[in-house]
N, C-alpha and C positions, 0 to 999 in steps of 0.2 A: 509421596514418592519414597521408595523404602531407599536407604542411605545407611552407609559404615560414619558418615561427617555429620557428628554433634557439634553442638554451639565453640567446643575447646579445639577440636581437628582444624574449623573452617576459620577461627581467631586465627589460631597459631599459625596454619600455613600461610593467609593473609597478611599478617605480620611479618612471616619470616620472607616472603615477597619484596615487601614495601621496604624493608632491612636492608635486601641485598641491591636492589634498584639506587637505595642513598647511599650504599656504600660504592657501587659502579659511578652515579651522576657524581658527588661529591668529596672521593677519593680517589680513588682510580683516571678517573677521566675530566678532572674539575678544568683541566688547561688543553683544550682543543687539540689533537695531534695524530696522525695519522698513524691506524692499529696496523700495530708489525706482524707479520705469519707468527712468529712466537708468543708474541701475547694473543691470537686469536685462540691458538692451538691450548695456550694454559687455560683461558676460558670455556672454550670450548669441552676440555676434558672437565673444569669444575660442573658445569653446569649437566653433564651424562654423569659425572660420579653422585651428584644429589638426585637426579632423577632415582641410579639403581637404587641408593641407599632409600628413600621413600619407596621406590616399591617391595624392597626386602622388610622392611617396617609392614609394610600390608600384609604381605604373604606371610609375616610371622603374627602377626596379632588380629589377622582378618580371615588367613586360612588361601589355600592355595589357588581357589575360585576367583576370589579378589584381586589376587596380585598376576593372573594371566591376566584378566580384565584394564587391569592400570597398565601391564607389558604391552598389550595389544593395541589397547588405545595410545600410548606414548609412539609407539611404530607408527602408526599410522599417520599419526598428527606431523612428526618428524616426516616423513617421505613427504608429505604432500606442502609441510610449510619450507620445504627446499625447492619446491617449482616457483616460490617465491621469489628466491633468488636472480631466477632468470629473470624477472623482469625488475628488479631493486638495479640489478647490473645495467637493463637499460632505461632507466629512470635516472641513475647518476651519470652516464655519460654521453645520453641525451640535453645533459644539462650542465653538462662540465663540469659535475661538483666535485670541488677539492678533496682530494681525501682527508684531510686534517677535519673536515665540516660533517664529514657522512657519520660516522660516530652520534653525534647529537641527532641527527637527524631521525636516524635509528632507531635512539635510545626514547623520544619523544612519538615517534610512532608505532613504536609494539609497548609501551604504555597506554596509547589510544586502544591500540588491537585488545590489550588486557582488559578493558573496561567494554568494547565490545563484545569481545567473545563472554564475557560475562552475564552480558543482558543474551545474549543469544541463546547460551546455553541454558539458563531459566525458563526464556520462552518456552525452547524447542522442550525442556523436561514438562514442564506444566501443561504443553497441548497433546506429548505422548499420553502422558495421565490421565489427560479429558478423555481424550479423543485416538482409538486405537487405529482408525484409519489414517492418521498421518504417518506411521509409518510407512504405506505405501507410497504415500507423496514424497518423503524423504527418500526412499529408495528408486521414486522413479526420479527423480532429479539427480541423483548420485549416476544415475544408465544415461541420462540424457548428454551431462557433463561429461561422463566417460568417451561416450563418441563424438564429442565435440573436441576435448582434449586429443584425442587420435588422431582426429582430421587435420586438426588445425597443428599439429605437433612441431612443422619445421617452420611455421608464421614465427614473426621476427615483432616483437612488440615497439612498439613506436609510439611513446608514451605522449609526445612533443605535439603527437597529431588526437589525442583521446581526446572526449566531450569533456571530461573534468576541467582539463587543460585550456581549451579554447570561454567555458563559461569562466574559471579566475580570473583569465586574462580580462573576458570582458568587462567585468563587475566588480574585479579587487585593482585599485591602482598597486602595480608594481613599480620597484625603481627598476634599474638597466643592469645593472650587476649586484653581486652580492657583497654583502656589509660583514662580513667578518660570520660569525654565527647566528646572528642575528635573523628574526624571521621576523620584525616587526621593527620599522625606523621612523622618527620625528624627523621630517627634512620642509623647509622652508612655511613652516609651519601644518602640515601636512602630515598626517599617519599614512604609514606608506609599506605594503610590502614589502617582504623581499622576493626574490626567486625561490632561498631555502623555504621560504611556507608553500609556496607551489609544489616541490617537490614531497616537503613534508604531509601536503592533500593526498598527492598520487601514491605516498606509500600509503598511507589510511584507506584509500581508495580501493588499493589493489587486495588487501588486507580483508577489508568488508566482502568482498568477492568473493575469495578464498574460504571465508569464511561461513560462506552459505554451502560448501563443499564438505568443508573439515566436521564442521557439528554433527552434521546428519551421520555422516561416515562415524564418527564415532560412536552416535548413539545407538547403532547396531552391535556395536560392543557388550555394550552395559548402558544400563536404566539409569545408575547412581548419579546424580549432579554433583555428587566429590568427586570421582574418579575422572569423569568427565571431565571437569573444572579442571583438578591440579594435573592428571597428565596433558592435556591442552595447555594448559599455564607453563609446562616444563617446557615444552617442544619450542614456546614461544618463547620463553628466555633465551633458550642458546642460540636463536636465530642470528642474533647481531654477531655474534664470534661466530657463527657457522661461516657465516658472508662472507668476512674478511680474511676465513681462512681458505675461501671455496670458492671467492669470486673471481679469480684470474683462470681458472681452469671448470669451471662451471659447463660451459660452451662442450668443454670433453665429453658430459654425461646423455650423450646423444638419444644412448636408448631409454634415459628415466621416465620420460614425458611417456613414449610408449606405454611402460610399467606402472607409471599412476594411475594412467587409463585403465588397465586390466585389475590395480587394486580398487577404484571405485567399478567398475563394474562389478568386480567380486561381490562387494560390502551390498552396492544396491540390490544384485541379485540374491544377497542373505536377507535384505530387509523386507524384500518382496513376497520371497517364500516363509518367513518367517512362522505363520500357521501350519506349512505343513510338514518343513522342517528345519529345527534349528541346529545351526550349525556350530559343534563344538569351539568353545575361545580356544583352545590348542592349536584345532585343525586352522581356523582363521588368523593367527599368531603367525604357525608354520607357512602359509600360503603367503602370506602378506612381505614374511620376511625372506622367502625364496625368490619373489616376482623382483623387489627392490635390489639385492644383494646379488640376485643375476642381472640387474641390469646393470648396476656398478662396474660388476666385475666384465660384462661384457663389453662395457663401453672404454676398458681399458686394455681389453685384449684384441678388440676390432677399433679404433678409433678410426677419427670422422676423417673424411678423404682429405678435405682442406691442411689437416693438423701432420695427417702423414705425409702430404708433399712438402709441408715446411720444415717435416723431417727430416726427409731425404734430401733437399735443400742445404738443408744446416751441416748435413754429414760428408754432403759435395766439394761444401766449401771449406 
């Protein structure tokens, strides 16, 4: 597979990962405690100011090919690891988890997601390589997912009631409540779950899923397993500050789910057509970031009926 990431690129930015992750567990966040809109918002900016700075580093020493390619897959990965959120929102209060506890919880499942999408993206590079007809299996599953995301857009997840959920219960003993941050307790001589490892499966869960989406969608981008890697790698760090900055108003972004839809049909119908023609990273950059950024915008200029009668409510009274 032809690649810009030599043995020193694929060190160093591994490294500078596993850096920032000890310095998040074991600085920042060593004493459980519930992330304030302020500190989501300073994390959330560091981790969009090291994305651009890495891909300004591409574009200067890789050439301007490269670093659409790392923009367009970073866009991408971001919009679509934000429909995440809607269901992280009902995964924690399906389950009443404390906000002080979500933090770790997080922080322990997009570590899993990092080591998944990792095998994932090897895979999926090593069988585009072999094999030039997966491309089309990847892009039809990107059209399939498209109209299944459309259909299902105003479904309300109900994590409480998923297969994951019913088989822990049957075959992991849990205790009844939760033990502080704990996902694993010795009681009456007994190893015994907690809830937070229930929870901690469902974000894994939902992650693995997601993630049969995000890959393919990317690799219509670009071929390279670096680029691929560290902008998927980006998108997924800021996820945890994205949440805590995006989770009380989430619910607002009514038309995103719409617009995800029309960005993987896009993607799958570039992956589709791909032989007979390919579509400039520019023009897919431009589209991608139109579809998203009008759905934001519109879901703040039209918000959802519910939000605007508790506005007109609140201005009543």
């Amino acid at each position: 597979m032809e690649t810009i990431g030599n043995p020193w690129l694929w060190s160093g930015f591994i490294a500078f990962v596993v850096a920032m992750l000890a310095l998040d567990l074991g600085v920042f966040h060593r004493k459980a405690h519930a992330v304030s809109l302020k500190e989501a918002a300073i994390w959330s900016g560091v981790w969009v100011g090291f994305a651009v700075l890495f891909n300004v580093a591409i574009w200067h020493y890789f050439g301007a090919e490269r670093g659409l390619e790392f923009a367009t897959g970073y866009v991408i990965e971001k919009a679509l690891s934000v429909d995440n959120l809607f269901v992280f929102v009902a995964i924690f209060s399906a389950f009443a988890v404390p906000a002080a506890f979500q933090h770790r919880v997080l922080f322990w499942g997009i570590l899993g997601a990092l080591v998944l999408r990792a095998i994932f993206i090897l895979v999926g590079g090593a069988l585009l390589a072999r094999f030039h007809w997966v491309m089309y299996l990847f892009g039809a599953i990107l059209l399939f997912t498209a109209v299944k995301l459309f259909v299902s857009r105003d479904e309300k997840p109900e994590p409480e009631k998923s297969p994951v959920t019913r088989l822990f219960r049957r075959f992991v003993p849990t205790t009844e409540g939760f033990r502080g941050t704990s996902f694993l307790v010795k009681e009456n001589g007994r190893r015994l779950a907690t809830p937070l490892l229930l929870v901690l499966v469902l974000v894994e869960a939902t992650d693995l899923v997601f993630a049969v989406d995000s890959i393919p969608a990317i690799f219509a981008v670009t071929r390279d397993p670096f680029l691929v890697f560290t902008s998927n790698i980006f998108a997924i760090l800021g996820l945890r500050s994205l949440y805590f900055l995006l989770a009380g108003i989430v619910d607002r972004f009514h038309y995103l789910k719409p617009a995800l839809a029309l960005v993987l049909a896009f993607v799958g119908t570039k992956m589709v057509i791909v032989d007979l023609y390919k579509v400039p990273v520019g023009v897919s950059l431009a589209v991608i970031a139109t579809l998203i950024g009008g759905a934001v915008l519109l879901s703040f200029l039209r918000p959802p009926k519910a939000a605007g009668a508790a506005a007109l409510r609140v201005e009543a009274e």
